[in-house]
C-alpha positions in Angstrom: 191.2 104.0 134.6 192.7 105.6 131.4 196.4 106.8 130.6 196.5 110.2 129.1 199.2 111.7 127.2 198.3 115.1 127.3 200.9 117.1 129.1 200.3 118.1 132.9 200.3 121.2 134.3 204.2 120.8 135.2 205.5 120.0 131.7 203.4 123.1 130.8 204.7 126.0 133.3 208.4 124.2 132.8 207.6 125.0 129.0 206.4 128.5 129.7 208.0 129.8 132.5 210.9 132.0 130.5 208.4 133.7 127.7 206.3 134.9 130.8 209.6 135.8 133.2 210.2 137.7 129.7 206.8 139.6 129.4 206.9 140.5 132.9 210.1 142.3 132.5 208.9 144.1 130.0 205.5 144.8 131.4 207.6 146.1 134.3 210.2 148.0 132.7 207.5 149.9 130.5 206.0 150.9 134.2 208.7 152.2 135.5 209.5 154.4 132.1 205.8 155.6 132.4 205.9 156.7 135.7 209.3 157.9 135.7 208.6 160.1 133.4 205.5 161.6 134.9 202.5 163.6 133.9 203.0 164.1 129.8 201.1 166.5 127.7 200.0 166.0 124.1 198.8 168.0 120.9 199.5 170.8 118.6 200.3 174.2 119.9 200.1 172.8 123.4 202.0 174.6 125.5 202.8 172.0 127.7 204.0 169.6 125.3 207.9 168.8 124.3 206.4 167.0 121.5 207.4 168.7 117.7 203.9 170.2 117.3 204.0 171.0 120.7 204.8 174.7 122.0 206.7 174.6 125.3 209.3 176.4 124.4 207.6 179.6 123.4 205.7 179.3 126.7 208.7 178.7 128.7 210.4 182.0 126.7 207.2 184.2 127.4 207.4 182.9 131.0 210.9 184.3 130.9 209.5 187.6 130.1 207.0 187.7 132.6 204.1 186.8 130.8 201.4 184.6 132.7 200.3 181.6 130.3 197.4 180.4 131.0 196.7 177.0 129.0 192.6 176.7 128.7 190.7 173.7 126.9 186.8 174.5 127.1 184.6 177.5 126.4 183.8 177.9 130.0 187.1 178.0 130.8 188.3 180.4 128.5 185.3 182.9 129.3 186.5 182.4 133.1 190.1 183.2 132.4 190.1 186.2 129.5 190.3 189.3 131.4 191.9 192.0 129.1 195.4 191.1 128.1 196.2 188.4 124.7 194.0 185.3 124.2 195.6 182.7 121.7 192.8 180.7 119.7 194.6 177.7 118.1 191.7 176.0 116.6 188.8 178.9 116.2 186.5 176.9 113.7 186.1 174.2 117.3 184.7 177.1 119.3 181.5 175.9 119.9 178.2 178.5 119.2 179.0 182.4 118.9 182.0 181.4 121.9 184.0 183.9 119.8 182.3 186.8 119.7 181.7 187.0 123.3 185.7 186.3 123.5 187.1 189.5 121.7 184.8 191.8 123.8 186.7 190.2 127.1 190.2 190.5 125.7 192.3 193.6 123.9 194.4 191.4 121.7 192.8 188.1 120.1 194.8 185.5 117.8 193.4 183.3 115.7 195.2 180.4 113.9 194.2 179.3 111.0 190.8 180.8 111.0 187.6 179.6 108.7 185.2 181.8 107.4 182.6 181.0 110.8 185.1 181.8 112.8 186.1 185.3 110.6 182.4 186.5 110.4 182.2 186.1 114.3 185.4 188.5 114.8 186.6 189.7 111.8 184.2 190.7 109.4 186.0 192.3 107.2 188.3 189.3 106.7 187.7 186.6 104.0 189.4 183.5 102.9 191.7 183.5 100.1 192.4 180.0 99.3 195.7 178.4 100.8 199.5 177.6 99.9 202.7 176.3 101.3 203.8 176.7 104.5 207.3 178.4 103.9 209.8 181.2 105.1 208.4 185.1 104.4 208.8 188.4 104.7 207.1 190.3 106.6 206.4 193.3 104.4 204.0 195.6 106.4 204.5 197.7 109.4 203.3 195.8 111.9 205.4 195.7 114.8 205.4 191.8 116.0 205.9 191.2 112.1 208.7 193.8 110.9 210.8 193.0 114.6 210.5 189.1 114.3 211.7 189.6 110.0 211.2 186.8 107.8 209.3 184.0 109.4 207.7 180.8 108.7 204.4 181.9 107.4 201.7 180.2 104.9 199.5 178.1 105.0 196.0 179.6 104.4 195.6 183.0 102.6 193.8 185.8 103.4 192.0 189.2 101.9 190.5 191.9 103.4 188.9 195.4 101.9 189.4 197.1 105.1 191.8 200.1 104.7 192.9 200.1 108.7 194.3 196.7 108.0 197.3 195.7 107.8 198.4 192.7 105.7 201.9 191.0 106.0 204.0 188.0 104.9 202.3 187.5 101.7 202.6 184.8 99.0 202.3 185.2 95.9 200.0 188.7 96.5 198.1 186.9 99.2 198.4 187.9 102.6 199.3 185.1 105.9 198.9 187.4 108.4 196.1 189.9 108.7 195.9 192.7 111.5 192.4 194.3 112.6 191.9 197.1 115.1 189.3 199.0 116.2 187.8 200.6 119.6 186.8 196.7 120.9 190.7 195.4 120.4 192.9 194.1 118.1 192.2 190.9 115.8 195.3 189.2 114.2 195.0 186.5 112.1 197.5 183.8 111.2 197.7 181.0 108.3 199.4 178.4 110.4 200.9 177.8 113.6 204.5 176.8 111.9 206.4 179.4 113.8 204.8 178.6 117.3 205.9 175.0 117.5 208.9 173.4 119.2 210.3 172.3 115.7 210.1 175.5 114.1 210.4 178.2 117.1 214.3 178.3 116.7 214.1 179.0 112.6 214.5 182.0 111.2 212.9 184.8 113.2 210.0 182.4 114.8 211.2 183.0 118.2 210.7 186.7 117.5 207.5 186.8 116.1 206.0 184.6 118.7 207.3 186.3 121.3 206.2 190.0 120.2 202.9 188.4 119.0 201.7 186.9 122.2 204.1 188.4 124.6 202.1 192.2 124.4 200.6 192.1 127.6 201.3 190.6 130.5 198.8 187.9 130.8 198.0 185.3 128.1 195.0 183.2 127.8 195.8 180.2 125.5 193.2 178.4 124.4 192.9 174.9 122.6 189.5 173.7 121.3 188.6 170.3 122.3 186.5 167.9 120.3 184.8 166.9 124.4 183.9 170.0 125.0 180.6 170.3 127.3 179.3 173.3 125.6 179.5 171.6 121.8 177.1 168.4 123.3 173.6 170.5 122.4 175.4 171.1 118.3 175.8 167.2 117.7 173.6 165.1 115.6 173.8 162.1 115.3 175.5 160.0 112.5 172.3 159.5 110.5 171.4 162.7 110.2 174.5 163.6 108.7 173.6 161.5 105.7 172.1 163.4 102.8 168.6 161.8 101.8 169.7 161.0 99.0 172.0 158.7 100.5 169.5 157.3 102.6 167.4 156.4 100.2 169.8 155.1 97.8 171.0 152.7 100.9 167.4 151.5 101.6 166.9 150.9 98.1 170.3 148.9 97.6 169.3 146.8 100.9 165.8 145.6 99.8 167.3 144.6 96.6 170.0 142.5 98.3 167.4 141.3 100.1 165.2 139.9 97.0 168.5 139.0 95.0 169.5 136.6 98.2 165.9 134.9 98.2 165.8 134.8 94.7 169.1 132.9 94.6 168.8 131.0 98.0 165.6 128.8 96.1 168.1 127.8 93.4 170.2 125.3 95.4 172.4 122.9 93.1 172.6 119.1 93.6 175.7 118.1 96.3 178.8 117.5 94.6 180.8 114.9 95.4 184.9 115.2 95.6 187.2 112.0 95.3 189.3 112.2 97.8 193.3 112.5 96.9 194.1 109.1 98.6 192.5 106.5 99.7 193.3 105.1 103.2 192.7 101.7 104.3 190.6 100.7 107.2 193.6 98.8 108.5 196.1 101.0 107.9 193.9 103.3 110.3 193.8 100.9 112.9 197.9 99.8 112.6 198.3 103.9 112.9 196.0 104.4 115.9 197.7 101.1 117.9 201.1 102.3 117.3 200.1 105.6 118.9 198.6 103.5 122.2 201.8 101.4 122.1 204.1 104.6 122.2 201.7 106.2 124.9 201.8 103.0 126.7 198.1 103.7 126.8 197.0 100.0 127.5 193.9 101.1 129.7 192.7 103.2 126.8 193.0 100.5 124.0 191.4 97.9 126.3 188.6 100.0 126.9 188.3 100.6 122.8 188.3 97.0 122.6 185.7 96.2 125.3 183.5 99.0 124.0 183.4 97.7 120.1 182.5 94.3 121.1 179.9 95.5 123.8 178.2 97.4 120.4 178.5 94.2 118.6 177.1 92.0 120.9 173.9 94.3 121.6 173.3 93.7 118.2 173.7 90.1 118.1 171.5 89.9 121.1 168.5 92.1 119.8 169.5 94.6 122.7 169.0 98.2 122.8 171.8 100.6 122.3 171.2 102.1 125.6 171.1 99.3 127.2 173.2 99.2 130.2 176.3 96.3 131.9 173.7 94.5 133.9 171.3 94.2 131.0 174.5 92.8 128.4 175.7 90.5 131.5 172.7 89.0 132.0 171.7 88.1 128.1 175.5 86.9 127.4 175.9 84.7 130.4 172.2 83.0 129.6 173.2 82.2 126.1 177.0 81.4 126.4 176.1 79.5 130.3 179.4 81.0 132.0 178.6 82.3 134.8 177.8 86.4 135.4 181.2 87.2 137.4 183.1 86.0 134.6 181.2 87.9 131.6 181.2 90.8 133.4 185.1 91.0 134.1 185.6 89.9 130.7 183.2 92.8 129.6 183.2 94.9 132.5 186.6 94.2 134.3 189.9 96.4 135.5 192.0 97.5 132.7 195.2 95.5 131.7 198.5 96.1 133.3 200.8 95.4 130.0 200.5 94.6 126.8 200.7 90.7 127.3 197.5 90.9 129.5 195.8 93.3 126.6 196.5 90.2 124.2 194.9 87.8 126.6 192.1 90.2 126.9 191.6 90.5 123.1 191.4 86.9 122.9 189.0 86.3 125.5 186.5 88.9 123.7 186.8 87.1 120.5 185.8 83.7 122.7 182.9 85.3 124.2 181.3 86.4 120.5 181.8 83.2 118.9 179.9 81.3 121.2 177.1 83.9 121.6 177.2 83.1 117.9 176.8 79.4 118.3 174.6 79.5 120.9 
């Protein structure tokens, strides 16, 4: 029998009851916000989202005006739903394969945000980059009718050229154009250099409103599509991570590992002797054992002490006695009751017996050890 003083499993919920009464509220509280709220929709130029990037409220407007939005996310969805009318590109460069080519044959008007050169050669050859500025407010000058209705917008972003002499080339900055219009017997290409004026944040400055509206709102359905990173069609283009690393890379990182390699055997050989620290104090043995007591005394840990005691002279007389460490009560009885001549009963509740009830019968207990090894010393 030992006393512990560890705390029990009461002391322990008494202790922790209110921090998790407190996480549960809030665990609770967030659930209910969550599903209050509903399905939420995330991302730039989503149409669905309230978020600043978002776009719900030219969708909602365009709704008002009788245009069908029709919010698309993969390739196969977007081949499915264009059918004449506008189709809205908001990331063209994610448009897995030659997607965009087979798109502007399906659909008289296409809009691309923010287009790179793949995506430019696919539907708008004529078309080249022309670096990139600021987004900021423009003017349209040109004659295109989404542009010169809407007036000055918030345009930028990245800069176009084209040699084409049907085009027509608006808002531009600084000579470069924002905004390039193509048409020929397939449709009409428009190209933007950002999707400022489209997003929640922006659709109420200047004429934003406008030009989204007159730019998307042409026919009466509209296919808006939103590359995604997952889509199914872009699984046969990826590669996989290393063979996205030049060789050069490759080997350079071989070569740096095999040297690491030889510099850590090199150096692993080359072990110094120990070194020994004084230590900052110096506690004595007795002080120890004072320390350790006091804490049994506090505890009222009795059982515990005696059975420290018991167990150190047990180890001391084994040794005495030419005994094995292993060896077990019956052995240890028998050897100290043949040299001491007390009888087996008695060494073995002496060595052996119940733990103390106090700290009187601990003393008593102490005492009788100490008897016990001094006469298997005289003996």
């Amino acid at each position: 029998m030992s006393t512990s003083v560890s705390p029990d499993l009461h002391r322990i919920w008494h202790a922790a009851r209110v921090p998790l009464a407190l996480l549960l509220l809030i665990v609770l509280t967030a659930l209910v916000l969550v599903l209050s709220r509903g399905e939420q929709v995330g991302g730039d130029l989503e149409p669905g989202s309230y978020e600043p990037g978002g776009s719900h409220a030219l969708a909602h407007l365009l709704e008002q005006e009788g245009v069908e939005v029709h919010p698309v996310h993969t390739l196969a969805e977007a081949r499915s739903a264009a059918d004449g009318g506008t189709l809205l590109v908001t990331a063209p460069d994610l448009v897995p394969g030659n997607g965009l080519t087979e798109l502007r044959r399906r659909v008289s008007h296409l809009v691309l945000v923010a287009p790179g050169p793949g995506a430019l050669v696919q539907t708008a050859p004529s078309v080249k980059s022309a670096g990139s500025g600021d987004v900021r407010t423009l003017a349209p000058g040109c004659t295109v009718g989404s542009a010169v209705g809407a007036g000055t917008a918030t345009l930028g972003g990245k800069h176009y050229r084209t040699d084409d002499q049907t085009a027509r080339s608006c808002y531009r900055d600084g000579g470069a154009a924002s905004f390039v219009q193509v048409a020929d017997r397939s449709g009409t290409v428009t190209v933007t250099g950002t999707g400022s004026p489209l997003t929640n944040d922006r659709i109420a400055d200047q004429g934003n409103a406008a030009f989204g509206m007159r730019l998307l709102g042409e026919h009466r359905r509209l296919v808006w599509y939103l590359p995604s990173p997952t889509d199914p069609a872009l699984e046969g283009e990826k590669k996989p991570f290393v063979d996205l690393i030049p060789p050069g890379w490759r080997y350079g990182a071989l070569t740096a590992g095999i040297a690491v390699v030889l510099f850590a055997l090199w150096r692993g050989r080359r072990l110094g002797p120990v070194v020994r620290e004084p230590l900052p104090i110096v506690v004595r043995a007795a002080e120890t054992a004072e320390g350790r007591a006091r804490l049994y005394r506090r505890g009222g840990a009795a059982g515990h002490a005696a059975e420290t005691v018991r167990e150190a002279a047990r180890g001391r007389l084994r040794t005495r006695l030419g005994l094995p460490r292993d060896a077990g009560p019956a052995a240890i009885v028998d050897t100290v009751s043949a040299r001491t001549g007390r009888s087996q009963a008695e060494i073995g509740a002496v060595l052996y017996g119940p733990p103390p009830a106090d700290e009187p019968a601990l003393v008593r207990l102490a005492d009788e050890l100490d008897r016990v090894e001094r006469e298997v010393e005289r003996s």
